[in-house]
C-alpha positions in Angstrom: 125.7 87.6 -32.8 122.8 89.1 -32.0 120.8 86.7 -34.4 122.6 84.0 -32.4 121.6 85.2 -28.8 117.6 85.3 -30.4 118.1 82.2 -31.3 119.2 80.4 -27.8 116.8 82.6 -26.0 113.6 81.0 -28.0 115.1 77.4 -28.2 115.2 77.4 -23.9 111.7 78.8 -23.8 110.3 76.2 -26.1 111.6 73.4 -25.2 111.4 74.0 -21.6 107.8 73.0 -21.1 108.3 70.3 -23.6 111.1 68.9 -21.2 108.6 69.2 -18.2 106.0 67.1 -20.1 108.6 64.5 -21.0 109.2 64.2 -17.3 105.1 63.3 -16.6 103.8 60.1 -16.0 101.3 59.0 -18.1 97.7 59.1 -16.5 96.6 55.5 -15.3 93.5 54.8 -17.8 92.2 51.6 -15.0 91.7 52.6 -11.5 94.6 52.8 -9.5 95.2 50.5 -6.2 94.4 51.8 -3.1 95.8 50.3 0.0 92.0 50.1 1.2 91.1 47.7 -1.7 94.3 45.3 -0.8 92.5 44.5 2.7 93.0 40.5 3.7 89.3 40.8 5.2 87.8 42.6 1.8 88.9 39.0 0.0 87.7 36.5 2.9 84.8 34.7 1.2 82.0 33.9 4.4 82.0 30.3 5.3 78.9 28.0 3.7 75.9 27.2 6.0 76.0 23.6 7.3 72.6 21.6 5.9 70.0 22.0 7.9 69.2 18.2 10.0 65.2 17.2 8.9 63.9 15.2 11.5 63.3 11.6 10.5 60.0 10.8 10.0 57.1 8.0 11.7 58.0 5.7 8.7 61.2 5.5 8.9 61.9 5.6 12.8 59.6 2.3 12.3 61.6 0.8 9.9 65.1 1.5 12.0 63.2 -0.2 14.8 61.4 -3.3 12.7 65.2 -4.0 11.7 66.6 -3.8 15.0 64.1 -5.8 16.0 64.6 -8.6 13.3 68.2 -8.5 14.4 67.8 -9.3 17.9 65.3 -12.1 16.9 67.9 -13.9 14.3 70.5 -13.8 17.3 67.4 -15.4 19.2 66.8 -18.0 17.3 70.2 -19.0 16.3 71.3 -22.1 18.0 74.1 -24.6 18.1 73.7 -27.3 15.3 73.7 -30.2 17.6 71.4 -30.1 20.6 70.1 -32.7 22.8 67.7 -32.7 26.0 67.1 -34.8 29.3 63.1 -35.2 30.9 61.3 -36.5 33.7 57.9 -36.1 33.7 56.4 -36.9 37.1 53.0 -38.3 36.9 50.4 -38.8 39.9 47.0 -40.1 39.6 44.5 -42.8 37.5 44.9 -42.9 34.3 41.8 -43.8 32.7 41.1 -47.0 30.9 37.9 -48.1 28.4 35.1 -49.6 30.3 31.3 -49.8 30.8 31.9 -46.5 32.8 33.3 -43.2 31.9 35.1 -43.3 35.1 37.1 -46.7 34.6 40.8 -46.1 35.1 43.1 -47.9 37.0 44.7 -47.9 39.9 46.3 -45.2 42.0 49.7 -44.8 40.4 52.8 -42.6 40.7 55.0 -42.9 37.9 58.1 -41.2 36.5 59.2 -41.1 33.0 62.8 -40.2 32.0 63.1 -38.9 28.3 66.3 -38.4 26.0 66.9 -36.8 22.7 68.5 -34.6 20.4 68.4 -33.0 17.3 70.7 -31.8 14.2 70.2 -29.0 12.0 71.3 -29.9 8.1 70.7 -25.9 7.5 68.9 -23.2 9.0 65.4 -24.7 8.1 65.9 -28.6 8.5 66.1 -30.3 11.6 66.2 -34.2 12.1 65.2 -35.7 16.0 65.0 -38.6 17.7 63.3 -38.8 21.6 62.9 -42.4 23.5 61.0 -42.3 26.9 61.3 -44.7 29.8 58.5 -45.1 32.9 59.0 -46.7 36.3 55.6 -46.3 38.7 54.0 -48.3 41.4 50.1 -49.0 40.8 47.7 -49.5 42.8 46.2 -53.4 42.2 42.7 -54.4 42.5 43.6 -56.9 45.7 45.2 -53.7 47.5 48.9 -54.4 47.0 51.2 -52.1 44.9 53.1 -53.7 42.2 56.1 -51.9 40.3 56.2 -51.3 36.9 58.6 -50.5 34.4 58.0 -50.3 30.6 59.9 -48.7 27.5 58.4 -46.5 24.6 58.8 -45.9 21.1 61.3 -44.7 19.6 60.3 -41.4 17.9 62.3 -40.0 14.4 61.0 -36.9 13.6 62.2 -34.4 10.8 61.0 -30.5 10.6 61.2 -27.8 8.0 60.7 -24.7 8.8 59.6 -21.7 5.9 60.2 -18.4 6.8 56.8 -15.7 6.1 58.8 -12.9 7.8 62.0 -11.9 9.9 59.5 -12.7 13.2 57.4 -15.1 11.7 57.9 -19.2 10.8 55.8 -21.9 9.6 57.5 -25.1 11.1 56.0 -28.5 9.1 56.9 -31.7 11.4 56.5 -35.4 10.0 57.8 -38.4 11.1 57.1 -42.2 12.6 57.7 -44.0 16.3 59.4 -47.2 16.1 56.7 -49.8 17.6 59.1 -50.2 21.1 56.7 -49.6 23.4 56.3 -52.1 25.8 52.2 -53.2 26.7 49.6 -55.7 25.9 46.0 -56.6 26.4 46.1 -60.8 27.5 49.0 -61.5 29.8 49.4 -59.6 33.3 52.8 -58.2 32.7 51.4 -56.8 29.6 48.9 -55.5 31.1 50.3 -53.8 34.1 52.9 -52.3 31.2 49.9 -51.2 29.0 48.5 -49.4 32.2 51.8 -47.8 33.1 52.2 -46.0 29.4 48.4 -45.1 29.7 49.7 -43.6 32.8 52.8 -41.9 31.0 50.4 -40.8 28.4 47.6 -39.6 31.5 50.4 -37.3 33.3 51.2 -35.8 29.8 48.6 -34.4 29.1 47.3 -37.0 26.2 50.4 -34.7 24.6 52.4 -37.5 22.9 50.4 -40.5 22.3 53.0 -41.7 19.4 54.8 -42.2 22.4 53.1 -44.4 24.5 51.4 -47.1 22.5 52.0 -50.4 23.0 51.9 -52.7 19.4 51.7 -49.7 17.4 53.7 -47.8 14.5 52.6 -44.1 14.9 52.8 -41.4 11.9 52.7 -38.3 12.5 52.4 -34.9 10.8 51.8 -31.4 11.6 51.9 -27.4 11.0 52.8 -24.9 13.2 53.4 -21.1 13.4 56.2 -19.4 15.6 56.0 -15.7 15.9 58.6 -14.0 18.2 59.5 -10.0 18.7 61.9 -8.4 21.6 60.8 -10.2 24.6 57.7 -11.8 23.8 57.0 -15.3 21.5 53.6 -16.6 20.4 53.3 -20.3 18.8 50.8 -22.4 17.8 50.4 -26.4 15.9 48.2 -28.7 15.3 49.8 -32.1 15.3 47.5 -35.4 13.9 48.6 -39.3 15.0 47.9 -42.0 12.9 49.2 -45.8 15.0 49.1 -48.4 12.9 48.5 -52.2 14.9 51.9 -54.2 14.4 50.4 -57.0 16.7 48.7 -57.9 20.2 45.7 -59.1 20.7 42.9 -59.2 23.3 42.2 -61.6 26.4 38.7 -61.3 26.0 36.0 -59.2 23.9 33.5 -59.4 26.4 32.5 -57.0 29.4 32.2 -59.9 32.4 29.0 -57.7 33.8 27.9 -58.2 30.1 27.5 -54.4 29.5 29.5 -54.5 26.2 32.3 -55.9 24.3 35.9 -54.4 23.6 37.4 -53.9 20.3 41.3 -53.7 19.3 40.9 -50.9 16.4 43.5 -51.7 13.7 44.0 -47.8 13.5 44.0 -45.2 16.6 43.8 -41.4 15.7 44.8 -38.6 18.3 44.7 -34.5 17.2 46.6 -32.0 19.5 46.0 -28.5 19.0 48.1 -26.5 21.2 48.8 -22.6 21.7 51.4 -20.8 24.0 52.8 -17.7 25.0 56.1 -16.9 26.4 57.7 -13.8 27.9 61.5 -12.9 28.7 61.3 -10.5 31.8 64.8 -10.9 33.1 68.1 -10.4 30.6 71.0 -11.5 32.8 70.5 -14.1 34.0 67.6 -14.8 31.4 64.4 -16.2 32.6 61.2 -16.1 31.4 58.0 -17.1 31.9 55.6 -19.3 29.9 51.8 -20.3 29.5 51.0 -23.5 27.1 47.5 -25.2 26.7 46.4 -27.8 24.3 43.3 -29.5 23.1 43.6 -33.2 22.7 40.7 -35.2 20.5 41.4 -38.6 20.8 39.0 -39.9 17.8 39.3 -43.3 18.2 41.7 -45.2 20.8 43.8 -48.3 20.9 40.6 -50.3 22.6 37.4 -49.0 22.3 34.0 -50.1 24.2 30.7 -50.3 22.7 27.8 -50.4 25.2 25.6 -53.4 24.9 22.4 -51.0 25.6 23.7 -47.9 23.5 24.7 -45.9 25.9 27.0 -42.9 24.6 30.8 -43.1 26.0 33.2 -40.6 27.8 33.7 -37.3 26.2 36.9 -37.5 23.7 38.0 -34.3 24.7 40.8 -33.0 26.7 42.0 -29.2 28.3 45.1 -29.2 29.4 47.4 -26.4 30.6 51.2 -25.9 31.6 53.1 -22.9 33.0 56.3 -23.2 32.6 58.9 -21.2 34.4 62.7 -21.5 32.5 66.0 -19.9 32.6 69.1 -19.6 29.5 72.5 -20.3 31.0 75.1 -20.8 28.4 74.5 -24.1 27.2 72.2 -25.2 29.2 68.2 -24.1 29.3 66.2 -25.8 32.1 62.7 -25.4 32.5 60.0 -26.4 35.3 56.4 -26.6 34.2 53.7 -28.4 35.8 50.4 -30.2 33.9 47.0 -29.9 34.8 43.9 -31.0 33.0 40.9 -28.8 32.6 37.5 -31.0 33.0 37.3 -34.3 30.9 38.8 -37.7 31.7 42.0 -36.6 32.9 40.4 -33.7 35.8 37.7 -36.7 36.8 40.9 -38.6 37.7 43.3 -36.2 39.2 45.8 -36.8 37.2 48.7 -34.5 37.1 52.2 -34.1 35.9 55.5 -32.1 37.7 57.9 -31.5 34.3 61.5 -31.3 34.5 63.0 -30.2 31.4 66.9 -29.3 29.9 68.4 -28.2 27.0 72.0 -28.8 25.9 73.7 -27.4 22.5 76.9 -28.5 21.5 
């Protein structure tokens, strides 16, 4: 009994702290979880810097602009396929004839020329045009009276192709022939006053367009150019070179009646006109602009030439000319007022002038 009692006694003693150990947790071997460490903010992750903005640089704010530019010069230059154009060129003065004296010309004469044409462009670089003038004056005659005049032109077929050197720059090549039409001669007196009225034409122009005023004659022609244009401002320049054939006509007489000399029909005439301008937009709506032109005309050997029976040298075969222009861009239509003045030579000895009214049309 006793034995028994012993017995119980150490069993409760023993297996009491056993119990209690059973009843432990194990100790956590990672760190334990604090509520600190479960913080929202502790796991935000700071937002990324945006990249900082370089500042373009002097090349390449040039280049944005060079392209603007180019753009606003394509819309510039683009144009309706079919065009065509109405012009009256007033003329006043002499227009000077060949002669024993440099100051031959005939009489005082105010003439008007009314021009038509068009053109068409087969692409962006090939144009085909056509122009026909027509003069009406009254001259002037040697007895005092004034007879009026009228008398046709040629007929002028032109063709252009234009190459492209950069988005502001083109090199327009023109060729092309006038139809002999223009009315003239050098026996009869209608003929005559006719031949004076396209001198006259030809006079108030400027000595611009002689394919267009020469009577008996099949004119070639052929020339370069180059057309620069940025923003507001264009440049251009061309050299043009006339070559008239003689289809027919003849003289009345080959001698001088004061005997100074004789006259000559040359079989061939040959004209250069060199000619520059420079225009300027200064208004956008509605668009005007204003324009300078000037040529140089070298007229190397005419349709009659005299040759001085004593040797004497002729009249300088140079001529100055200048135009301002003032013009305007409404819609369709694009009218322009210039008015032609010669700078010394033939042309200044004879006051002879020009008041131009030009329009465009597209289509």
């Amino acid at each position: 009994m006793r034995t028994s009692l012993r017995l119980a006694i150490m069993v409760v003693i023993f297996s009491g702290p056993a119990l209690a150990a059973k009843g432990k947790k194990a100790a956590p071997k990672a760190p334990v979880s604090t509520l600190d460490s479960a913080d929202p903010v502790a796991k935000e992750v700071s937002e990324k810097k945006a990249a900082e903005v370089k500042p373009e640089t002097a090349a390449e704010l040039e280049r944005k602009q060079t392209e603007a530019d180019a753009a606003e010069v394509a819309k510039k230059r683009t144009r309706s396929q079919v065009g065509a154009f109405g012009n009256v060129l007033i003329g006043f003065g002499q227009a000077p004839v060949p002669g024993p004296s440099a100051d031959e010309t005939t009489g005082k004469t105010t003439s008007a020329t009314f021009m038509v044409g068009g053109y068409y462009d087969l692409n962006s670089e090939v144009t085909l045009s056509a122009r026909l003038p027509w003069t009406v004056g009254s001259a002037r005659q040697f007895d005092g009276d004034r007879a009026s005049v009228q008398a046709l032109g040629a007929l002028q077929l032109m063709g252009e192709y234009r190459v492209t050197l950069s988005p502001f720059t083109r090199l327009p090549i023109f060729f092309g022939l006038a139809l002999p039409t223009a009315q003239g001669g050098y026996s009869d007196t209608s003929g005559v006053r006719q031949m004076e009225l396209n001198a006259m034409a030809d006079a108030a122009s400027g000595y611009r367009d002689p394919e267009l005023f020469g009577p008996k004659r099949l004119p070639l022609i052929f020339g370069v150019g180059i057309d620069y244009q940025r923003k507001a401002l264009s440049v251009r320049a061309a050299s043009k070179f006339v070559f008239g054939a003689k289809v027919g006509g003849q003289l009345g007489t080959t001698q001088d009646p004061t005997g100074a000399g004789t006259y000559e029909l040359k079989s061939v005439t040959f004209r250069n006109v060199t000619s520059g301008g420079i225009a300027y937009q200064f208004l956008d709506r509605p668009q005007l602009y204003g324009a300078l032109d000037s040529w140089i005309a070298y007229s190397a050997v005419n349709a009659v030439e005299f040759k001085s029976a004593n040797g004497a040298s002729g009249p300088t075969r140079f001529q100055v000319v200048f135009e301002p222009r003032l013009g305007a861009h409404f819609g369709k239509f694009s009218p322009s007022l210039g008015y032609i003045f010669p700078i010394g030579g033939r042309l200044a000895d004879s006051s002879t002038t020009g008041l131009e009214l030009h329009c465009d049309v597209a289509f």
